[in-house]
C-alpha positions as CSV (number, residue, x, y, z in Angstrom):
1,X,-136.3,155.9,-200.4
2,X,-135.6,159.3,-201.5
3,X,-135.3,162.1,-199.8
4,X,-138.1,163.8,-201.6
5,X,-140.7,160.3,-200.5
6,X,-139.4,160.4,-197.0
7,X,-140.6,164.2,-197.2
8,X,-143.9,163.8,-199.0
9,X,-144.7,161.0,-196.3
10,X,-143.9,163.1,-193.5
11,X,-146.0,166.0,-195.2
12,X,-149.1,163.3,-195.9
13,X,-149.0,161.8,-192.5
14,X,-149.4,166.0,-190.7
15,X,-151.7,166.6,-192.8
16,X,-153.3,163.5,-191.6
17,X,-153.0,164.8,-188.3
18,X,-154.2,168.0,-188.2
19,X,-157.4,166.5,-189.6
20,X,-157.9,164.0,-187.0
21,X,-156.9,166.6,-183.9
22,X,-159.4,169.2,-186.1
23,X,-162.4,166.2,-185.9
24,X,-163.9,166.2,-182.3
25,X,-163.7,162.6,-180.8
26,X,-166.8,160.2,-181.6
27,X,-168.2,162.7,-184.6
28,X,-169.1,161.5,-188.2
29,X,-165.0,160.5,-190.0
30,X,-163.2,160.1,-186.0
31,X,-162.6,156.9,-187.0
32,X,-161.3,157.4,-190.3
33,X,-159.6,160.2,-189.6
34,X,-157.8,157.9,-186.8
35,X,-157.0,155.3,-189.6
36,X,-155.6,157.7,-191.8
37,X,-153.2,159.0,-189.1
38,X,-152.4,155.4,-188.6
39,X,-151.6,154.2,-191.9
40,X,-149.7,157.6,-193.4
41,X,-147.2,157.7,-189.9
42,X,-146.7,154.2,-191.2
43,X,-146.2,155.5,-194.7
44,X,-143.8,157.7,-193.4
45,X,-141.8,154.6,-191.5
46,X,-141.5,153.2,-194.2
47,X,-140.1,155.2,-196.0
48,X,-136.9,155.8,-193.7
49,X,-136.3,152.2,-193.8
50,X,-133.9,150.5,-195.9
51,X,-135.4,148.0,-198.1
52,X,-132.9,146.1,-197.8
53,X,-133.3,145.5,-194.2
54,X,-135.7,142.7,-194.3
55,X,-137.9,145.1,-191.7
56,X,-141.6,145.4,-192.0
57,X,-143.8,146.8,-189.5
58,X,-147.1,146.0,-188.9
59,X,-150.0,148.2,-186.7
60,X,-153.0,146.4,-184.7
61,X,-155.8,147.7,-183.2
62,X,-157.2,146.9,-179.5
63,X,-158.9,143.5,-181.4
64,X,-156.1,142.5,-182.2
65,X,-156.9,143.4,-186.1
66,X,-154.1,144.6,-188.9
67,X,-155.2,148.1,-189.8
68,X,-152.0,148.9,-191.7
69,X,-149.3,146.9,-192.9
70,X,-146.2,148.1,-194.3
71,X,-145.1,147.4,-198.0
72,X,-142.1,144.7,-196.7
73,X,-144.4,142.1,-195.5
74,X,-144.6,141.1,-199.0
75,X,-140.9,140.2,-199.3
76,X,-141.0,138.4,-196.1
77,X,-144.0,137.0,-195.5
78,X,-145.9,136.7,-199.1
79,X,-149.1,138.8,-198.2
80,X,-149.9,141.7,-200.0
81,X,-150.6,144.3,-197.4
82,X,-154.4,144.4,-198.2
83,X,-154.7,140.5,-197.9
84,X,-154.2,141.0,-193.9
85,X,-156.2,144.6,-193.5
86,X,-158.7,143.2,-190.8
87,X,-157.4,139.7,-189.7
88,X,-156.0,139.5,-186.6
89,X,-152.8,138.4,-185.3
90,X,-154.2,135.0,-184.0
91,X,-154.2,134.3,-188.1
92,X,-150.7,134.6,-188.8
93,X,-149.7,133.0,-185.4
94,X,-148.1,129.7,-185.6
95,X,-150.0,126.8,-184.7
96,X,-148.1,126.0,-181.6
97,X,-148.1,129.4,-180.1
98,X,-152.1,129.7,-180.2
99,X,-152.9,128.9,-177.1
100,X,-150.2,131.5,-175.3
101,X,-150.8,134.3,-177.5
102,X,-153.9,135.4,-175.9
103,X,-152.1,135.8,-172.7
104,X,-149.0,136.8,-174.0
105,X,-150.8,139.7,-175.8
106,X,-152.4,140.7,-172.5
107,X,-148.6,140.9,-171.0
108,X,-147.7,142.9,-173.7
109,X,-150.9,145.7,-173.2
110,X,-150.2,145.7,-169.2
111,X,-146.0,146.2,-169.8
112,X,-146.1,148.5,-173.1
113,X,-143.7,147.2,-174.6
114,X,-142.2,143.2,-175.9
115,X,-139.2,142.0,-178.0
116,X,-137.9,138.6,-178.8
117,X,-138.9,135.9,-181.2
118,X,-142.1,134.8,-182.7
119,X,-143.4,132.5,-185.5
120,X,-145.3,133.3,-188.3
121,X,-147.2,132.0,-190.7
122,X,-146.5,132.7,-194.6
123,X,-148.6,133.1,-197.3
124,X,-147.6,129.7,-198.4
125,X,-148.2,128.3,-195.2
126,X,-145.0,127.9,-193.9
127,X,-143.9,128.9,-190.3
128,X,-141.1,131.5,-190.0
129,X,-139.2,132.6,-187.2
130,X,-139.2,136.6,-186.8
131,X,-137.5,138.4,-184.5
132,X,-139.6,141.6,-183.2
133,X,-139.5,144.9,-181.4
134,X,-143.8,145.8,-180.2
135,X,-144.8,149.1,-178.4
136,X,-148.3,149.3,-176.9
137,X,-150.4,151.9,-177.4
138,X,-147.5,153.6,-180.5
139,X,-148.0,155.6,-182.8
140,X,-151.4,156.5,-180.9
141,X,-153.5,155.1,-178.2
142,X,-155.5,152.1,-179.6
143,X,-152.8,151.1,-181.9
144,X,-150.0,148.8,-181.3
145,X,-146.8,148.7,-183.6
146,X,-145.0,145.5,-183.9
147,X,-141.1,146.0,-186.1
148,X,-140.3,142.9,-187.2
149,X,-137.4,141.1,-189.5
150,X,-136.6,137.1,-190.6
151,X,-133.1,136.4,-189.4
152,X,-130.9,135.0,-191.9
């Protein structure tokens, strides 16, 4: 990314921010005004990364539901980020890690933070190993960041 993107993402997600600290909690637009803060910090991520990384990031909320997905997952997954808006992570978990994810994601709330190796499923529905990095609760309460990146 440029320099000038990497700015104009930093300036989209304050603005983003002021307008979510300015909306009192549980009025008319909290909630969208929570999204938005969401989705342009991770605009502004994104932007720092280097595309050729392999890294995409991906934010949940507290049901477990994509509410923004970075541009990467394309690359190394095959979803367009709007094709996983609203499913949850149980739908991209691999088949044999269904049953432990429930608990394992209750681990991850109560410690704050996780990093190892997980497997996905692809758009083509093949399973891929990913390594990842999750904080709890990042960039705000609610929201939980997963970093994530296909080993070659």
């Amino acid at each position: 990314m440029t320099e000038n993107s990497i700015h104009d993402a930093l300036v989209a997600w304050r603005a983003a921010e002021r307008l979510w600290e300015a909306t009192p909690t549980g009025a008319a637009g909290y909630g969208a005004a929570t999204l938005q803060v969401v989705r342009t910090w991770l605009g502004y991520q994104e932007a720092t990364l280097d595309p050729a990384s392999g890294v995409f990031l991906l934010v949940v909320d507290d049901e477990h539901r994509y509410v923004a997905v970075s541009e990467s997952v394309r690359a190394a997954l095959g979803y367009a980020p709007s094709d996983l808006i609203g499913r949850t992570i149980f739908d991209l978990t691999a088949s044999a890690l269904q049953a432990s994810a429930p608990a394992e994601w209750q681990q991850f709330l109560a410690d704050g933070r996780l990093d190892g190796e997980y497997r996905l499923v692809t758009a083509d529905h093949r399973e891929v190993a990913v390594q990842y990095q999750a904080r709890a609760h990042h960039p705000i309460p609610g929201f939980h960041l997963s970093r994530l990146w296909i080993e070659a």
